[in-house]
C-alpha angles and dihedrals in degrees: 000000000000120000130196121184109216089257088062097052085044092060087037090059090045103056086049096056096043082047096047091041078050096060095040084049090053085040096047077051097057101047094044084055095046084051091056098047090044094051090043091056088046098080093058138077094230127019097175128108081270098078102043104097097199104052088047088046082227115135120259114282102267118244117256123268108267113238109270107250112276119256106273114230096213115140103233112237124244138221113241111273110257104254109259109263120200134185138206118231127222130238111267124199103238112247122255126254124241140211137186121227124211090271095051099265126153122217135181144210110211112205104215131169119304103264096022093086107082111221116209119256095189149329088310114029107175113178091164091073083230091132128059115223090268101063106038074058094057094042091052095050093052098050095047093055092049084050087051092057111030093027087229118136113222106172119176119227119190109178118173094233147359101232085227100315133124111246098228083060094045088044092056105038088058092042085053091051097048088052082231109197132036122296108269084002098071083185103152135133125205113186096187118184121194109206104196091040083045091220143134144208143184119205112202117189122231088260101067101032094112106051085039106045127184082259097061103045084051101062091038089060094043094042114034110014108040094042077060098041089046086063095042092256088133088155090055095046089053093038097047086037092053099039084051089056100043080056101058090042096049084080085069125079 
């Protein structure tokens, strides 16, 4: 039988209880060491193997985009406002209006100064002075017995300068205010002379356009009026102009 003195049981006990202070010491260890790892995977979103990037070979999570800038307020600045110019415009004389004939012709009104247009007084107004009191006499006879007979209305205008404007527009413009020619007929003739401009024009109305043409004003000016006025027989260029063209409307009724 088995015999233990009390020293014995006393060693015995010893050894028991340093064994047993040695396993709650690795034990105290552990668990200190399982508090430590617990607490170091609690800051972060994800503590598993997928989000080790190492141990996946993926490439490290990319930082998020930073905010863009905010909008400054800043008024922008701007540059001084250029000072206000103006300028003073000048008096322009208003364009004339045209019109078309039946031929194609364009004709214009000029708009001149008031008093510079010359209105007619009669059959021969000849504000020029190129004609004596005889033979304005003889040229208004004869063109009141042609408008006697045809009912066509010729009518002679001399002025001693244009101001600046054509004489086809002058002639026309004057020819529009007299109303030259009869209502719906439109049937009238102005032969103008400017005397300074040394020009001269034939208006023919819409009514006689077609027995006298462009063509044909044109040769009685350059044939028969401008070889007289050449020679300062102003009263046989007007006479022979104005005879040539009686004689082309009379085909008209």
């Amino acid at each position: 039988m088995e015999h233990s003195s009390f020293e014995d049981q006393s060693a015995c006990s010893s050894r028991r209880i340093w064994t047993d202070r040695r396993r709650l010491w690795v034990r105290l260890r552990w668990l200190i060491a399982f508090s430590v790892v617990v607490s170091g995977c609690s800051g972060y979103i994800s503590c598993g193997p997928e989000a080790d990037p190492e141990k996946l070979g993926a490439n490290p999570p990319t930082q998020p985009p930073e905010p863009p800038p905010a909008a400054s307020t800043a008024k922008p600045q701007l540059s001084p406002a250029a000072p206000d110019v103006s300028v003073q415009a000048q008096p322009v004389t208003p364009p004339a209006a045209a019109t078309t004939g039946p031929n194609g012709r364009t004709r214009r009104q000029v708009k001149l100064l008031e008093g510079e247009v010359p209105a007619l007084s009669g059959r021969v107004t000849d504000k020029a002075a190129l004609l004596d009191v005889a033979d304005r006499k003889v040229l208004d006879h004869i063109l009141a017995l042609y408008e006697r007979r045809t009912g066509h209305e010729f009518a002679i205008l001399t002025v001693p300068n244009l101001h600046g404007a054509s004489v086809s527009d002058l002639g026309y413009t004057v020819a529009s205010r007299a109303g030259l020619g009869r209502k719906g007929k439109d049937d009238g003739v102005l032969i103008t002379v400017a005397r300074e401009e040394r020009a001269v024009d034939i208006q023919v109305g819409y009514g006689l356009e077609q027995a006298i043409p462009d063509e044909l004003a044109a040769r009685v000016i350059r044939e028969k009026m401008v070889p007289a006025f050449r020679s300062k027989d102003y009263a046989s260029g007007m006479r022979d102009g104005a005879k040539e063209l009686m004689q082309a409307g009379e085909a008209v009724q």
